[in-house]
C-alpha positions as CSV (number, residue, x, y, z in Angstrom):
1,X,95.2,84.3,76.1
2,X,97.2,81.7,74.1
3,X,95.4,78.5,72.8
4,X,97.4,75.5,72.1
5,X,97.6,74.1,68.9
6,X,94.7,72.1,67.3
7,X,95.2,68.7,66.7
8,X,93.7,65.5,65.0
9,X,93.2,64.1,68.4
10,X,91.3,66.7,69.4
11,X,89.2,67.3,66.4
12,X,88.4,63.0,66.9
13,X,87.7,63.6,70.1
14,X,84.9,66.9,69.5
15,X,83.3,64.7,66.4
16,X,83.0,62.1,69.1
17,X,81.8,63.9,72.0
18,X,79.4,66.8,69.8
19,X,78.6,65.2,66.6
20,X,78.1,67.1,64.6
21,X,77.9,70.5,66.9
22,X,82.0,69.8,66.9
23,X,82.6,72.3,65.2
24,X,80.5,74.9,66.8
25,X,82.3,73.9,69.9
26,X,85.6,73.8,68.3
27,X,85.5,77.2,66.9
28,X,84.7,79.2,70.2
29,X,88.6,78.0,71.3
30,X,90.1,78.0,67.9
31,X,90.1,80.3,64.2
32,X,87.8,79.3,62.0
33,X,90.2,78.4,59.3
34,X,92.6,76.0,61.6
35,X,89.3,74.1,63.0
36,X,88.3,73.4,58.6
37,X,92.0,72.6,58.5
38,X,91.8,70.1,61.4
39,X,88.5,68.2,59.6
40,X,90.0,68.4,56.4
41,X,93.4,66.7,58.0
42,X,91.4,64.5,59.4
43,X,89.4,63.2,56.4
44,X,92.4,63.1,54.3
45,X,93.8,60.3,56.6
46,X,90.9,58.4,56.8
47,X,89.8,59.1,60.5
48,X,86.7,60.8,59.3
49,X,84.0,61.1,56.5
50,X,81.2,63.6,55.3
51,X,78.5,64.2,53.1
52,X,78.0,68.1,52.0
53,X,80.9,69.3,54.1
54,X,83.9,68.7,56.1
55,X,82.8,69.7,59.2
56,X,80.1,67.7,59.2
57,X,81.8,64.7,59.4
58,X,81.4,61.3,61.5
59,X,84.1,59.3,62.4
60,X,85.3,56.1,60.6
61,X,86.5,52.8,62.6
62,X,89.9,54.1,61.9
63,X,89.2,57.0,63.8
64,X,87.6,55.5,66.3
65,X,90.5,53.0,66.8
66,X,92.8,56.1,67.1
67,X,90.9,57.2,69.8
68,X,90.4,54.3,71.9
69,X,94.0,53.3,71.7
């Protein structure tokens, strides 16, 4: 079965909804190394941040704007 693509949107949106279970939940759809990819996207451009380790990341106002508009 094919999987679309993982995006930032998506990524936002699992960090939003699962904290920080996202990416638990994100990797039972997607590899492994596209879901890191994803949170390391993500923090690059600001929409996130994290402590010890990408995917344990919580989302910045600029995130959270992206997602609300």
């Amino acid at each position: 079965m094919a999987h679309s693509e993982l995006n930032t949107d998506m990524v936002l949106a699992a960090i939003r909804d699962h904290g920080a279970a996202a990416y638990d939940v994100l990797v039972k759809k997607f590899p492994s190394d596209a879901v890191i990819a994803g949170f390391t996207d993500a923090a690059r451009s600001g929409f996130t941040t994290f402590g010890v380790a990408v995917h344990l990341a919580e989302l910045t106002d600029k995130g959270s704007k992206r997602l609300a508009g």
